[in-house]
C-alpha positions as a LaTeX table, in Angstrom:
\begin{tabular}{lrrr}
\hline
Residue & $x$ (\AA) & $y$ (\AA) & $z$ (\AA) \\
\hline
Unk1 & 48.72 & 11.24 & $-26.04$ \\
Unk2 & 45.60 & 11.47 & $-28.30$ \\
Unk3 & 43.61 & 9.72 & $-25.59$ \\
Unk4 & 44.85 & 11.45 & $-22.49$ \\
Unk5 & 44.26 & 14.80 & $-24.82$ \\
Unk6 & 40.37 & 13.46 & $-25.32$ \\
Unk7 & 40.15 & 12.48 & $-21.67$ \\
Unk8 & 41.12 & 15.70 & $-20.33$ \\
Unk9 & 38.49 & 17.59 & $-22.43$ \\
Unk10 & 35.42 & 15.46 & $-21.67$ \\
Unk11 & 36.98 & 16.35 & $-18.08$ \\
Unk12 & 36.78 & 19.80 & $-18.36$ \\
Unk13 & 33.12 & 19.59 & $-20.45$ \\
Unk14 & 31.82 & 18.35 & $-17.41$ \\
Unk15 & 33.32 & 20.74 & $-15.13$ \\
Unk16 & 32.07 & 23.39 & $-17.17$ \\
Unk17 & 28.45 & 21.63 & $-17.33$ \\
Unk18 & 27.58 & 21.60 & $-13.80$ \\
Unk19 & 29.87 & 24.30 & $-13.09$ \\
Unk20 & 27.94 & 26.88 & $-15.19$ \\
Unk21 & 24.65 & 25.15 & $-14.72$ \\
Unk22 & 25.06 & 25.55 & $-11.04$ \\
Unk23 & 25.98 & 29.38 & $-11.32$ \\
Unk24 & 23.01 & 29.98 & $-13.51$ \\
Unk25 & 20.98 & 29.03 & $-10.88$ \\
Unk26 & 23.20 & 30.84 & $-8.43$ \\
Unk27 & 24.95 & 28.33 & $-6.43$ \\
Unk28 & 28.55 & 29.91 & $-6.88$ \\
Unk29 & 30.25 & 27.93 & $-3.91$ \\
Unk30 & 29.90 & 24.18 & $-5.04$ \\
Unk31 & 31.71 & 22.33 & $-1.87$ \\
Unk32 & 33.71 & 19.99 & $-4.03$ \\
Unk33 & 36.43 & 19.51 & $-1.33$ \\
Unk34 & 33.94 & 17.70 & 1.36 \\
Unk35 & 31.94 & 16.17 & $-1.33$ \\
Unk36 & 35.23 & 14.63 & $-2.70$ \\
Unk37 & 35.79 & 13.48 & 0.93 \\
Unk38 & 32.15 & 11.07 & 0.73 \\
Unk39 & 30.19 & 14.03 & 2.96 \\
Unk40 & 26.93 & 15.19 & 2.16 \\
Unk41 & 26.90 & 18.91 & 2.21 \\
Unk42 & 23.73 & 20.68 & 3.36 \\
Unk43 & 23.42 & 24.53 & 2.85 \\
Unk44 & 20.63 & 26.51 & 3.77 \\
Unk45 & 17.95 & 28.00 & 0.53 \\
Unk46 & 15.67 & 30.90 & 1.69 \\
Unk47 & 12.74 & 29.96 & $-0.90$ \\
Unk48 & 9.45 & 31.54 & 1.00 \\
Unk49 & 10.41 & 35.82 & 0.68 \\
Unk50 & 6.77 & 36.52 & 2.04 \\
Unk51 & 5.22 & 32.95 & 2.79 \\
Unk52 & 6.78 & 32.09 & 6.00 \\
Unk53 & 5.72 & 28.86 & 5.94 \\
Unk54 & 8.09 & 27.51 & 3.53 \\
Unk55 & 11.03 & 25.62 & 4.69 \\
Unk56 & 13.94 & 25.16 & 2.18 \\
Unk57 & 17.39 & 23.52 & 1.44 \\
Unk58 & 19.92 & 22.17 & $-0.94$ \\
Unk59 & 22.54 & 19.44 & $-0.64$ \\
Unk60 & 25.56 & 18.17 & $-2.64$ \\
Unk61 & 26.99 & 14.54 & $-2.72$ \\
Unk62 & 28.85 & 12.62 & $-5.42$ \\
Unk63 & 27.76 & 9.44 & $-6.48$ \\
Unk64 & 29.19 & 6.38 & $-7.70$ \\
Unk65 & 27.53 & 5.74 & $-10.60$ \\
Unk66 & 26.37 & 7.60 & $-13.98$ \\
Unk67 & 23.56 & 10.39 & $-13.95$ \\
Unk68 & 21.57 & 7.92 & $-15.47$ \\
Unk69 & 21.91 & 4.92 & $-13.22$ \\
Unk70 & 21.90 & 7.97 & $-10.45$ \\
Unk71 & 18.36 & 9.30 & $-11.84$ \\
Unk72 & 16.84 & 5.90 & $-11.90$ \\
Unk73 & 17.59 & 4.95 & $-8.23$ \\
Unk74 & 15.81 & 8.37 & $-6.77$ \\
Unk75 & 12.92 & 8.49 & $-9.44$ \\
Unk76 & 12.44 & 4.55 & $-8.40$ \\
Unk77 & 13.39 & 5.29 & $-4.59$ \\
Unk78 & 11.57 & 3.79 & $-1.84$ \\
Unk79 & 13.00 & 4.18 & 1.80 \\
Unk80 & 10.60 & 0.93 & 2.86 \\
Unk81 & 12.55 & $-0.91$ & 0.70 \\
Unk82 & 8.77 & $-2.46$ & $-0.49$ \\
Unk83 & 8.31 & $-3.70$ & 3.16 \\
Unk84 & 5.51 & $-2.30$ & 5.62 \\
Unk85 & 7.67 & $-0.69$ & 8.70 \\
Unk86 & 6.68 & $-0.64$ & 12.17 \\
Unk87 & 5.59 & 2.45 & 13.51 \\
Unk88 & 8.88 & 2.35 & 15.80 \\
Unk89 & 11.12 & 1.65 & 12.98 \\
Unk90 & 13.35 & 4.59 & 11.96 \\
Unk91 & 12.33 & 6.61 & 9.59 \\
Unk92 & 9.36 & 8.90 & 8.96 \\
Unk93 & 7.96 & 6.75 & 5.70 \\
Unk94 & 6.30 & 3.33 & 7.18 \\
Unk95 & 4.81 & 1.93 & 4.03 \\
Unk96 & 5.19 & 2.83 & 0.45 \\
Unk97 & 3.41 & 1.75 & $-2.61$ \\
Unk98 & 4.29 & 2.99 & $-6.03$ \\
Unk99 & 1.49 & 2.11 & $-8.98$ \\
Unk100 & 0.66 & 2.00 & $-12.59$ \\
Unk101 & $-2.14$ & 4.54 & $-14.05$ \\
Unk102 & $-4.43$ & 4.11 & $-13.64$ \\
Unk103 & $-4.53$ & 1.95 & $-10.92$ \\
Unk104 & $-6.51$ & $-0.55$ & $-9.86$ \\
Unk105 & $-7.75$ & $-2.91$ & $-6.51$ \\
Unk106 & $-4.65$ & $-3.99$ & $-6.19$ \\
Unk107 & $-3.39$ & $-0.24$ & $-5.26$ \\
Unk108 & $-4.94$ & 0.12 & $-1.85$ \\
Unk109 & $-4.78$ & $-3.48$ & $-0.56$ \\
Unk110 & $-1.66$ & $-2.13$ & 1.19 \\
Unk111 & $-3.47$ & 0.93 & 2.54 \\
Unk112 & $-6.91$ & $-0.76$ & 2.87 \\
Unk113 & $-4.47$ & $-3.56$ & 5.33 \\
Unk114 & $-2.89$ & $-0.52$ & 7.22 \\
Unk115 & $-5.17$ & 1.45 & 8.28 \\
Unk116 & $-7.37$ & $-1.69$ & 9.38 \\
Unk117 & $-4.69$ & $-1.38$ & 12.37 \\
Unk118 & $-3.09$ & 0.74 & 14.76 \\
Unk119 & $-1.70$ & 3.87 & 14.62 \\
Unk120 & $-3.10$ & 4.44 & 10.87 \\
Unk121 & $-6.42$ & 3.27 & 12.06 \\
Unk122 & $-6.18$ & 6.86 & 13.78 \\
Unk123 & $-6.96$ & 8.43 & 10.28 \\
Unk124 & $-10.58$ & 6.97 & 10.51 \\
Unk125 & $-11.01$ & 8.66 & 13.66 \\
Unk126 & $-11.97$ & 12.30 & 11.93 \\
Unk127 & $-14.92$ & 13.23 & 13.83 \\
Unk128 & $-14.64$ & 16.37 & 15.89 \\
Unk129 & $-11.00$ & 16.99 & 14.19 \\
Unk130 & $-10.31$ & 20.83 & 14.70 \\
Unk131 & $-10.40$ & 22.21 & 11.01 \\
Unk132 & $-6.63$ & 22.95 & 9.27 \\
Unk133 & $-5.69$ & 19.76 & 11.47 \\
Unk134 & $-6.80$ & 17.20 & 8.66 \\
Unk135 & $-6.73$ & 18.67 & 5.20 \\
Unk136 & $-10.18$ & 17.34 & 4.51 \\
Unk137 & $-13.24$ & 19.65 & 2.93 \\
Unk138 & $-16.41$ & 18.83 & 4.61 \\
Unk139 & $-17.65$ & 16.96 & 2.65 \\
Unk140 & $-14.67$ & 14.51 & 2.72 \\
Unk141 & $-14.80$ & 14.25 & 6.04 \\
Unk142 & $-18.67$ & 13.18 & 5.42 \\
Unk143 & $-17.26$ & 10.05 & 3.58 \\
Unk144 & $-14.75$ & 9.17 & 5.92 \\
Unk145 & $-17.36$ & 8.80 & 8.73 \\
Unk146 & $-19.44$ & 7.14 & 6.65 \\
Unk147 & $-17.15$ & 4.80 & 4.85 \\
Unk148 & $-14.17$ & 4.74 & 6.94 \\
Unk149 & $-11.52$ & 2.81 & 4.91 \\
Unk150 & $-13.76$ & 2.88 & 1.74 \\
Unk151 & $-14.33$ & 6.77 & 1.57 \\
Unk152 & $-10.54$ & 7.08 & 2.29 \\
Unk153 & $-9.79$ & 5.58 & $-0.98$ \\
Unk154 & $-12.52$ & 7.25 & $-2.86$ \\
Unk155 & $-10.94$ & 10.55 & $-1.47$ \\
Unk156 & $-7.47$ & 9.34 & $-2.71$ \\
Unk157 & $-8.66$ & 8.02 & $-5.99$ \\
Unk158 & $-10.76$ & 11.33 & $-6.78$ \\
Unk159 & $-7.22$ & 13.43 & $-5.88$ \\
Unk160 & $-5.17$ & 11.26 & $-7.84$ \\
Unk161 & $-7.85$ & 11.20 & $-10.90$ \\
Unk162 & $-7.82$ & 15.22 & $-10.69$ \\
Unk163 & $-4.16$ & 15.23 & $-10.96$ \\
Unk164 & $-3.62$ & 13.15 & $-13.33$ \\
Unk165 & $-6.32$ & 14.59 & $-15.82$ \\
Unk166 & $-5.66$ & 18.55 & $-15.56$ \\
Unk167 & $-2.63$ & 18.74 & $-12.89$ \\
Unk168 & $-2.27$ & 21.27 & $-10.28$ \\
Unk169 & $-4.38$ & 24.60 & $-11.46$ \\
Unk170 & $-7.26$ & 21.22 & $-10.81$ \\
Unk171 & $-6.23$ & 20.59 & $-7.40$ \\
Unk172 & $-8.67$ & 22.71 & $-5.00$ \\
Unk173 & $-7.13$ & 24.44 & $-1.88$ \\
Unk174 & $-7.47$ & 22.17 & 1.52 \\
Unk175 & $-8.86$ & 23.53 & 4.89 \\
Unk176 & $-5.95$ & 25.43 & 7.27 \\
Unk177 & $-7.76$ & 26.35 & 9.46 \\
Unk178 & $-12.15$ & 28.19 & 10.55 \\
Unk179 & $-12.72$ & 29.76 & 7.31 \\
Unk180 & $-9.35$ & 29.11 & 5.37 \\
Unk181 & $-7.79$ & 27.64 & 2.32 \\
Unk182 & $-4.59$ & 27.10 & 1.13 \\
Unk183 & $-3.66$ & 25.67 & $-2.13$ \\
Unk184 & $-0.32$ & 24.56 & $-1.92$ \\
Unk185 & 0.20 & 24.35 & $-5.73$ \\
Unk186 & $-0.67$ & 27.88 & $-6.49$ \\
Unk187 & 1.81 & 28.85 & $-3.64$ \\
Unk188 & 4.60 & 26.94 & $-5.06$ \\
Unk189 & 4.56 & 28.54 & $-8.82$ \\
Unk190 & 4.45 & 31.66 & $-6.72$ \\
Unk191 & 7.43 & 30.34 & $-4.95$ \\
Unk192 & 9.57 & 28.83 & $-7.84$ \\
Unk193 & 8.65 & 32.69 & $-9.62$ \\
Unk194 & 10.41 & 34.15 & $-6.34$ \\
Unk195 & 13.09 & 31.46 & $-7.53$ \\
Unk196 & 13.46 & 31.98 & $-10.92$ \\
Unk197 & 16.71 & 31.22 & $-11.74$ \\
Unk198 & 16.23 & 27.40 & $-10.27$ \\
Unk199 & 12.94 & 27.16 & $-11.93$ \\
Unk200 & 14.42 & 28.01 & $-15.36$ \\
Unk201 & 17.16 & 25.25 & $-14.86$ \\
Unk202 & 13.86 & 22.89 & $-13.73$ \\
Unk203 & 11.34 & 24.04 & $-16.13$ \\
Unk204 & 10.60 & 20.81 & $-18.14$ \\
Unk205 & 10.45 & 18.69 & $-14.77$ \\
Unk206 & 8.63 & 21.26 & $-13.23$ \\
Unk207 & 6.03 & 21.58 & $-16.77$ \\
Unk208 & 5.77 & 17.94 & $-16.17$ \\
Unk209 & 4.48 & 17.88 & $-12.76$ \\
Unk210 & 2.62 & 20.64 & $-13.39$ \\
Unk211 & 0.51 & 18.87 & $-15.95$ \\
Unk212 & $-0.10$ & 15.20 & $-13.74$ \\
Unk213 & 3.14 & 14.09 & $-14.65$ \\
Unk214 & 3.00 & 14.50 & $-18.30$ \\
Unk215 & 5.04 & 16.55 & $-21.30$ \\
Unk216 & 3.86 & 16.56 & $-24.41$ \\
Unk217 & 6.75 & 18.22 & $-26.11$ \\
Unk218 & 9.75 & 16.44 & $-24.13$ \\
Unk219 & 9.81 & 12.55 & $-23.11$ \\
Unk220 & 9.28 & 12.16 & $-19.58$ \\
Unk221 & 9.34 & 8.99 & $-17.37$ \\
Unk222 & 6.87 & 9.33 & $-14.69$ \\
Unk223 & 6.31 & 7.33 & $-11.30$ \\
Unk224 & 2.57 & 7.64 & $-8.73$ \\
Unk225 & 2.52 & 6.35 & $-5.35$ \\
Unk226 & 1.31 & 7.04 & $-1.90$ \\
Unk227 & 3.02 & 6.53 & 1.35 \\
Unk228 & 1.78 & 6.23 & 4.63 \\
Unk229 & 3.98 & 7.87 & 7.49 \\
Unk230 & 4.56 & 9.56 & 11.03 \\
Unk231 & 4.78 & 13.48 & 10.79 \\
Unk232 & 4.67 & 15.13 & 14.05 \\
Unk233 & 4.08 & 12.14 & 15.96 \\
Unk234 & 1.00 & 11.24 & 14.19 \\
Unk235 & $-0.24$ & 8.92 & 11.18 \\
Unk236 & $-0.50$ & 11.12 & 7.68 \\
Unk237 & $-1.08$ & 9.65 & 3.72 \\
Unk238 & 0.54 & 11.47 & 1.30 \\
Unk239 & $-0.21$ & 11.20 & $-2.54$ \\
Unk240 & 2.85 & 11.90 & $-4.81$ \\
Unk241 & 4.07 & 12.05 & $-8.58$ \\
Unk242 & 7.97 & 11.46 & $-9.78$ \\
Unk243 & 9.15 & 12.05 & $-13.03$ \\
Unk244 & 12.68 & 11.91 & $-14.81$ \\
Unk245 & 13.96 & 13.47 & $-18.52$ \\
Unk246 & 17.53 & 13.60 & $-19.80$ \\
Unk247 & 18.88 & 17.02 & $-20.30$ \\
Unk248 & 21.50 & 18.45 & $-22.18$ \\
Unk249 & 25.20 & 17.46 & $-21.85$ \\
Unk250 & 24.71 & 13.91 & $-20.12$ \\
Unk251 & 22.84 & 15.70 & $-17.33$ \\
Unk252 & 19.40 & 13.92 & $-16.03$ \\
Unk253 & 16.73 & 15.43 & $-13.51$ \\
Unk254 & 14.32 & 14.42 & $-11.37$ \\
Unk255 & 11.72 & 16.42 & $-9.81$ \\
Unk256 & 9.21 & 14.53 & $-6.87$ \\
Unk257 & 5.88 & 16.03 & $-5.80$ \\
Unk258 & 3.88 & 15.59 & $-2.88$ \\
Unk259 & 0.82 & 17.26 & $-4.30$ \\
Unk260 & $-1.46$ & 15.73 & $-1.26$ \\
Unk261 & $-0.71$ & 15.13 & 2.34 \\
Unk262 & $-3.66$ & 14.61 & 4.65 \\
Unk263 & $-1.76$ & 16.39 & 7.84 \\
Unk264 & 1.31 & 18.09 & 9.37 \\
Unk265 & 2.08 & 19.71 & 6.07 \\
Unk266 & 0.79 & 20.92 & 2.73 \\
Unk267 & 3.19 & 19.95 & 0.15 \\
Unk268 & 7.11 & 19.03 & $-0.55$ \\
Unk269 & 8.71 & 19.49 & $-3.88$ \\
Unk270 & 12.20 & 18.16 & $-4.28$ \\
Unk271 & 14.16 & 18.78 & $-7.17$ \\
Unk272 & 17.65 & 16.59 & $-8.48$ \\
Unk273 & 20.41 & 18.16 & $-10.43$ \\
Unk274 & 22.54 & 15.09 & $-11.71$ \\
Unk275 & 25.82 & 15.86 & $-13.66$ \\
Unk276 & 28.61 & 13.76 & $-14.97$ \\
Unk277 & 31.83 & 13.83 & $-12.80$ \\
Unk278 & 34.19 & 11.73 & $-14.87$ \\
Unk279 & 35.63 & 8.56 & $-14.03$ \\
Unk280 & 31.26 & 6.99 & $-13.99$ \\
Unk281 & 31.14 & 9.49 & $-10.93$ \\
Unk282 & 27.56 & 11.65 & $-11.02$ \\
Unk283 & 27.63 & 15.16 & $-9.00$ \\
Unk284 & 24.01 & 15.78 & $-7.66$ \\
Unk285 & 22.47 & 18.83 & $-6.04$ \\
Unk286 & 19.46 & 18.21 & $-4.65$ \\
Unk287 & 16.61 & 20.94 & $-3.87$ \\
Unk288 & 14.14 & 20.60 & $-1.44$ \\
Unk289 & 10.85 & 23.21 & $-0.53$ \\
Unk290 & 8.05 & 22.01 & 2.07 \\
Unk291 & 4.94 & 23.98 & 3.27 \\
Unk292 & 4.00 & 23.96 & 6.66 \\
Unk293 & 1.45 & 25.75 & 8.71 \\
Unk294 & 3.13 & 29.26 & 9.28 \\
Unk295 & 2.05 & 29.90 & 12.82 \\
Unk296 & 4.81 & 26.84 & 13.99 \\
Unk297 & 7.22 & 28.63 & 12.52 \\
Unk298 & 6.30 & 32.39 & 13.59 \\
Unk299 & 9.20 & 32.43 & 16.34 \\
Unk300 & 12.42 & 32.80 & 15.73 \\
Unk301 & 13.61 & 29.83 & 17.29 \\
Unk302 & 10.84 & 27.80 & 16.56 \\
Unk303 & 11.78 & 28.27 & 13.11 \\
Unk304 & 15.56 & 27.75 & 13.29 \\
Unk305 & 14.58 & 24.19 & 15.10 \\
Unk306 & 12.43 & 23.87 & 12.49 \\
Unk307 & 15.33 & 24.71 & 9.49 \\
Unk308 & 17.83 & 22.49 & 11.36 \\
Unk309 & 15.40 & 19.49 & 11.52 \\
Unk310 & 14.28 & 20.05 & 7.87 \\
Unk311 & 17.81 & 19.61 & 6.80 \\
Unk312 & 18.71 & 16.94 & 9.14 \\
Unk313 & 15.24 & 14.83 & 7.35 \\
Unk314 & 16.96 & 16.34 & 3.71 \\
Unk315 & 20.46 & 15.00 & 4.17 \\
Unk316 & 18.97 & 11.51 & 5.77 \\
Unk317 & 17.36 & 11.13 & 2.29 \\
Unk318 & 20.39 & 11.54 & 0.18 \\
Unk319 & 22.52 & 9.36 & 2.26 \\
Unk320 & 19.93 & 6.66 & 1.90 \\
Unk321 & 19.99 & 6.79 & $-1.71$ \\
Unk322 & 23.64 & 7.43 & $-1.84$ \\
Unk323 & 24.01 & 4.42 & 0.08 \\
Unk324 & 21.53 & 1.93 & $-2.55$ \\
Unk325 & 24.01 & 3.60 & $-4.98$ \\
Unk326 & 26.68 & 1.71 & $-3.72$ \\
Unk327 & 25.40 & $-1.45$ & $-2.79$ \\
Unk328 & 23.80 & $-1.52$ & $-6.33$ \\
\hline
\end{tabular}
């Protein structure tokens, strides 16, 4: 009876955890009943107010295993499964390659290999580029011509470096078009202010990234890579950061940054809520914000396509890691 009594009230400590975590941030309707049936549940998160090119969205799924072994698997995920993908493989993400800071040779043999070939090859190809299309400054582009493959990675490295050492506020603005900047980290802290509630919840993770993936008041585990992939039928690098902390009341998060991409968008945040569920079950709510060049979305329907295909690429992601989860 003792037991039972025990078991009952962890139970209802972990209702109450994500329960009144998830209100806090004001997700009130938590759809247990399809999550209980294996479904992913994707619901809709206006995150831009004024910046209409922010795209946003939330999902729900349970997982098999602990928030612990459930943090480790999407801090450590990679949807190549460490293999380079053919460009007509499924999947937006053709080759991904996480690394150890600093980093060394050995972190762009992989990228150095790719774009050596077609399509990525096409990233070399920069001269006469309308400006906002590549998210190059000028004198960027200067070193691609010049060094092809070799000023790629000197651009990457120099990104990466900046990060690393001072974090976004170091990151400079990229071209979006004759005569304009955006800076897709200053937009975001304007967005997560807009946000504030979620932010709170996030605010470590979030501190974290902020700094290149460091904490110095909170332990942090933190993951670099870049990955090489098709966005809007075309060949893009992206440069991001990952990083995980335990919270309070058996609850872990993970918070994953692309702070560079070199077309098609500006930036992607996506944020993990991961709660115990009893019986080694993990609930997760996962939070997702892009940035994407306004004008596509200006229409209304152009930006209802663009919502529905936004959570159709959010909900693929989960169900990927939900299903390493349970062949793990």
């Amino acid at each position: 009876m003792a037991v039972l009594l025990v078991a009952v009230g962890m139970a209802a400590a972990q209702e109450g955890g994500w329960k009144e975590d998830l209100k806090r941030m004001g997700f009130d309707e938590v759809p247990i009943g399809e999550m209980e049936k294996g479904e992913i549940v994707g619901q809709k998160w206006i995150v831009g107010g004024a910046r209409p090119g922010f795209l946003g969205a939330k999902a729900f799924f349970l997982s098999p295993a602990s928030p612990e072994k459930t943090a480790r698997v999407v801090l450590e995920f990679d949807p190549t499964r460490g293999k380079d993908l053919a460009w007509t493989d499924e999947g937006s993400v053709k080759l991904y390659h996480a690394f150890q800071r600093p980093g060394d040779a050995g972190t762009w043999s992989r990228f150095r290999a790719a774009l050596g070939r077609p399509p990525f090859d096409l990233l070399l190809q920069v001269e006469g580029r309308k400006e906002g299309k590549i998210h190059l400054h000028a004198e960027e582009l200067a070193k691609v011509s010049s060094g092809k493959i070799d000023g790629w990675v000197r651009i990457l490295e120099e990104k990466m470096q900046t990060y690393h050492r001072g974090g976004w506020k170091e990151n400079a603005g990229v071209p979006s078009g004759p005569d304009m900047r955006l800076d897709f980290d200053e937009e975001l802290r304007d967005v997560l202010k807009e946000n504030g509630p979620v932010r709170d919840e996030f605010r470590r993770v979030l501190t974290a990234l902020a700094y290149g993936g460091q904490d110095k008041k909170e332990p942090v585990e933190v993951r670099d890579y870049w990955q090489l992939m098709e966005v809007d039928k075309a060949p893009a690098v992206a440069l991001g950061c990952a990083v995980m902390k335990q919270g309070a009341g058996g609850r872990y998060e993970v918070a994953d940054m692309h702070y560079f991409a070199s077309n098609g968008y500006y930036g992607a945040i996506s944020l993990y809520g991961i709660w115990p569920y009893g019986d080694g079950k993990s609930l997760v709510c996962r939070i997702d914000a892009v940035e994407t060049d306004p004008e596509q979305l200006a229409q209304a329907t152009a930006r209802m396509i663009g919502e529905a295909l936004f959570m159709k690429e959010v909900k693929a992601g989960c169900q990927t890691i939900l299903s390493r989860l349970k062949g793990s």
